[in-house]
C-alpha positions in Angstrom: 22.1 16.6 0.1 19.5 14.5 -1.4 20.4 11.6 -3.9 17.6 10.5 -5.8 19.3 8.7 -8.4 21.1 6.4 -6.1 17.9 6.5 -4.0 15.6 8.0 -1.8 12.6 7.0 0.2 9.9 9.7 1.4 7.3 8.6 3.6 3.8 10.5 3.0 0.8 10.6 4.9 -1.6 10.2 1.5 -4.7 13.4 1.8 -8.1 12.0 0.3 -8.8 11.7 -3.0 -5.6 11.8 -4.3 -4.5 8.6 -6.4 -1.1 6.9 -5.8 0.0 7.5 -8.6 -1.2 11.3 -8.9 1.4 11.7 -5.9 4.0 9.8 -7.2 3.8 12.3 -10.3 3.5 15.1 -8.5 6.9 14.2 -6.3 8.8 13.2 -9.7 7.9 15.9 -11.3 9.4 18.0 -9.1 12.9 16.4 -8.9 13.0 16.0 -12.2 13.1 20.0 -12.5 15.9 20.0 -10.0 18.1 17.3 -11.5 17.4 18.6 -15.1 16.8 14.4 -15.0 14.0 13.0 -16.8 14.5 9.7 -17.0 14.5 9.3 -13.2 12.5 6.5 -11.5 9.8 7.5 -8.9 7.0 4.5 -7.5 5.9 3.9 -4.8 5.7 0.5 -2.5 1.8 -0.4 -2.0 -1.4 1.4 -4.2 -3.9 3.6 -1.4 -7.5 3.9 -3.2 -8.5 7.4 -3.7 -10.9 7.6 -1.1 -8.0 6.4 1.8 -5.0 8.1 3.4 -2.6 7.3 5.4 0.8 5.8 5.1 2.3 6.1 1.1 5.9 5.2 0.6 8.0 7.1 -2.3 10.7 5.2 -3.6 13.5 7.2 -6.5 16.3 6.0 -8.6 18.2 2.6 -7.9 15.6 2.3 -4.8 12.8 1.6 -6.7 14.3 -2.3 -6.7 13.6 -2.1 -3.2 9.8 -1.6 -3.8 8.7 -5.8 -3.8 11.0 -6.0 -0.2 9.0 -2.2 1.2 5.7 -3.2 0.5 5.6 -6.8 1.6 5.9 -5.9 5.2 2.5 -6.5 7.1 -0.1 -3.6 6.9 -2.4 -2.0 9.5 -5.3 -0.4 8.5 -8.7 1.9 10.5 -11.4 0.7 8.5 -14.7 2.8 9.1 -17.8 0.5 7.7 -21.5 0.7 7.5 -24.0 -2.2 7.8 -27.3 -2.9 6.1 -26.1 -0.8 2.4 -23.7 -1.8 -0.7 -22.4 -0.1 -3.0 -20.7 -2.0 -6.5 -17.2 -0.7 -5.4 -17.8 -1.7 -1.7 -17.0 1.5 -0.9 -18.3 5.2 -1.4 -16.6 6.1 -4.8 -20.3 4.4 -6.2 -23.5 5.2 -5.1 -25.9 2.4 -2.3 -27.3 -0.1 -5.0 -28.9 -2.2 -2.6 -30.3 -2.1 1.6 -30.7 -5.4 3.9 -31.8 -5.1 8.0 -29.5 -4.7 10.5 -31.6 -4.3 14.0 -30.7 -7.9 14.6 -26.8 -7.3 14.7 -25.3 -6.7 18.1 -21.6 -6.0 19.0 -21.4 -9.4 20.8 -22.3 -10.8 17.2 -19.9 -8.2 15.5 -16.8 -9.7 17.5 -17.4 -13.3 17.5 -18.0 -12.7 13.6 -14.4 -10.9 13.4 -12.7 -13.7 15.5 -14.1 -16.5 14.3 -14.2 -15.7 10.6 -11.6 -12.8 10.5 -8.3 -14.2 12.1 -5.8 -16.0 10.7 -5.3 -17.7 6.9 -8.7 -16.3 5.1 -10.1 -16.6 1.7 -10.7 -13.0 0.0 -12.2 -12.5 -3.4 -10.7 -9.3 -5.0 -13.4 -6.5 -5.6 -14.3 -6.3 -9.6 -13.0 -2.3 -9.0 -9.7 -3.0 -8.2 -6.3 -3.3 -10.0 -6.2 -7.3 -10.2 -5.3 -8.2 -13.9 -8.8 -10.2 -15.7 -7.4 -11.5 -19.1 -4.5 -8.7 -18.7 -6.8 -6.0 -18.4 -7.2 -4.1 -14.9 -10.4 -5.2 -13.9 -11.5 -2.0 -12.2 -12.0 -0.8 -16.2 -14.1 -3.7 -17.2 -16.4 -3.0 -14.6 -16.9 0.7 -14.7 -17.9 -0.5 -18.2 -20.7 -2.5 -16.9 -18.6 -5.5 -18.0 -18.8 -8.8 -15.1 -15.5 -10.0 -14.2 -14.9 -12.5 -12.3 -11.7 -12.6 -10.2 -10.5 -16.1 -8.3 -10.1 -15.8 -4.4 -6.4 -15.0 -3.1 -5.4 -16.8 0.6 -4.5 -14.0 2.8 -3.3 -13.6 6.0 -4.9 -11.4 9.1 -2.9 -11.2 12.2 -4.9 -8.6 13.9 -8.9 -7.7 14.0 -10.3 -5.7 16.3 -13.4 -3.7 17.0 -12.7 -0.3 18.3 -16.0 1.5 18.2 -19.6 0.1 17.4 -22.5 2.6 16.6 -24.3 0.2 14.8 -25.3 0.5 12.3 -21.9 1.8 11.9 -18.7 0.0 13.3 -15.0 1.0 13.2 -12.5 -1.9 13.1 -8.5 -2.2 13.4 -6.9 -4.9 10.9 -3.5 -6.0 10.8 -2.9 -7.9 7.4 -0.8 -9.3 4.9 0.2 -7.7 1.7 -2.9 -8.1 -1.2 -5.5 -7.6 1.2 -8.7 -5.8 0.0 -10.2 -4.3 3.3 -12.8 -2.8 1.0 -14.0 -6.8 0.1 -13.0 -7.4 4.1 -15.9 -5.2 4.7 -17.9 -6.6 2.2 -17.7 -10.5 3.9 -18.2 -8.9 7.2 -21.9 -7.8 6.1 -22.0 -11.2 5.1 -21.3 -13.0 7.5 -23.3 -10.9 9.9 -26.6 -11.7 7.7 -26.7 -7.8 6.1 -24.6 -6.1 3.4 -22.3 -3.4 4.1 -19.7 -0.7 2.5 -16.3 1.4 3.6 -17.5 4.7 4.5 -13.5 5.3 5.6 -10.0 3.7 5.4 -6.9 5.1 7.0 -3.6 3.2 6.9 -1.7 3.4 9.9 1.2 1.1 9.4 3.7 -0.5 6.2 6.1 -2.5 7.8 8.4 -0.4 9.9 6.8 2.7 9.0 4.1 4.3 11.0 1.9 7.2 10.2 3.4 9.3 12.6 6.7 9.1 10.4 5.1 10.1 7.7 4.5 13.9 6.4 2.0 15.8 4.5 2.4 15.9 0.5 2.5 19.4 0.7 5.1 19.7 3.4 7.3 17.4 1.2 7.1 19.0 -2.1 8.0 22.3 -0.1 10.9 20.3 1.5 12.2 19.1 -1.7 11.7 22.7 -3.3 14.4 24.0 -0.8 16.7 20.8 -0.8 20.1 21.0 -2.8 20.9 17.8 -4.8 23.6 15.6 -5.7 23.6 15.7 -9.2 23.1 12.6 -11.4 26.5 13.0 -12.9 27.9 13.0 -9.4 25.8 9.9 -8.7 26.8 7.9 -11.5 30.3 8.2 -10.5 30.1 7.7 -6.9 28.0 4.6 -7.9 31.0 3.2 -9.8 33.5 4.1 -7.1 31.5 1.9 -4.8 31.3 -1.1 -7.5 35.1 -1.1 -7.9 35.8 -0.9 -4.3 33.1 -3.8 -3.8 34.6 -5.5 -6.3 38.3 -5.1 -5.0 37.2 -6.5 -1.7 35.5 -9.5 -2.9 38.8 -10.1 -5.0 40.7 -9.7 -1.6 38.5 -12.2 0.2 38.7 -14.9 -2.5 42.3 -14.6 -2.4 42.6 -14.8 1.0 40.2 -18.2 0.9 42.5 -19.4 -1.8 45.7 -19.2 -0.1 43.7 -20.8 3.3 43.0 -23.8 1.3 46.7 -24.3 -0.4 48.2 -23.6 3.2 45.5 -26.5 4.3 
C-alpha cells in the first residue's frame, strides 16, 4: 500500500508544455481525493521549463524534507540549440528578436568552444525569464512586463559537455551539470563565444542524481497507477509514525545507558 503521508517518491518523465508545478497539482490532487487529506504535501525536487521533459521527481508527506538532498544530485541534460537567432527567453517560448552569421562556425570550432569554455567551474548569468528572485520578485514576471532585470552571475559546475550531433546551423549537445544550471543561458554563451547568437530549440533531462529517465513513467501512466492503488490512511500513518519515534527513542535511551555504565565500569 502506498503511504503518502509518511512519504512517497514518484519518478515522472515530464510531457512538453506541462509546468512543474501543473504536475505536481495534478498528482496531489489526486491523492488528496483518496486520503480524504487535504493538507497533504506534494513538491517536487528540481523546476523542468515548460517547453522541456524528461526526468521530474514527486516528493509527498514527511518526504518533501528530502527535496534540498534529491535535487542536489548532478543533472544531465540533451540540449537541442540553434546558431545565428535569439530569442529574449533564450529559448522558443518567445519569438527570434534578433539574427547574426553563422557560415564561419565549424564543428572543430564548436568543440574546442565547449571544452575550453564549457568544462569545469564556469560563470553563468541567470536568464531575466527564469525563477531567480530580483528584489523578492521572480524575475521571469518583471520581464514579461518589459521591465530590465538584472540578475548577478552564479559559479557553476559542468562535469560533462559533449557534442553529439552537428547540422549546423543546428547542434545537439550532452551536459552533465551541477544543481542551478540554466542550459537555456548555456546555450546562449555558446553563440557567444562562437561569434553568433543562438537559442534552445529542445531540452530533455536524462538524469537527477540516481534517477535516469528510463526509471521514470509517463504522467498519465502514474495518475492511472495511483487511481487503482489502495492507501494507508493518514490516521494509520500518524500512528505508525509515533510507534517508530518511541521505539527510536527507547533505543537511543538503551545505548546511552549502556555508554554510561561503560564509563563507571572504566
Amino acid at each position: 500500500m502506498l503511504n503518502p503521508v509518511e512519504g512517497e517518491i514518484f519518478c515522472v518523465d515530464k510531457p512538453l508544455r506541462l509546468t512543474s508545478f501543473a504536475i505536481v497539482k495534478r498528482v496531489r490532487g489526486v491523492l488528496r481525493s483518496h486520503l480524504n487529506h487535504y493538507n497533504l504535501k506534494v513538491g517536487h525536487a528540481g523546476t523542468l521549463d515548460p517547453l522541456a521533459t524528461g526526468v521530474l521527481i514527486i516528493v509527498t508527506g514527511h518526504a518533501t524534507k528530502r527535496i534540498e538532498e534529491l535535487q542536489s544530485g548532478v543533472k544531465e541534460y540533451i540540449a537541442h540549440i540553434r546558431l545565428g537567432e535569439t530569442t529574449p527567453s533564450f529559448d522558443l517560448e518567445t519569438e527570434v528578436d534578433a539574427t547574426f552569421p553563422w557560415e564561419h562556425i565549424t564543428r572543430e570550432q564548436v568543440e574546442q568552444v565547449l571544452k575550453q569554455q564549457f568544462t569545469g567551474s564556469i560563470e553563468q548569468v541567470p536568464p531575466a525569464f527564469s525563477a531567480c528572485k530580483v528584489d523578492g520578485k521572480p524575475a521571469y514576471k518583471l520581464a514579461r512586463r518589459g521591465q530590465d532585470v538584472s540578475i548577478q552571475p552564479k559559479t557553476l559546475v559542468i562535469d560533462e559537455i559533449e557534442l553529439l550531433e552537428c547540422r549546423l546551423p543546428d547542434i545537439v549537445v550532452r551536459v552533465v551539470c551541477s544543481k542551478g544550471t540554466y542550459i537555456r543561458a548555456l546555450a546562449r554563451d555558446i553563440g557567444l563565444a562562437l561569434g553568433s547568437g543562438a537559442h534552445l530549440t529542445g531540452l530533455r533531462r536524462t538524469r537527477v542524481g540516481e534517477v535516469s529517465v528510463d526509471q521514470c513513467q509517463s504522467l498519465d501512466a502514474l495518475l492511472e497507477e495511483l487511481h487503482d492503488q489502495q492507501y494507508v490512511s493518514p490516521e494509520q500513518a500518524e500512528q505508525e509514525r509515533v510507534e517508530r519515534e518511541r521505539s527510536e527513542n527507547r533505543a537511543r535511551a538503551l545505548k546511552m545507558k549502556e555508554k554510561r555504565n561503560k564509563h563507571n565500569k572504566q
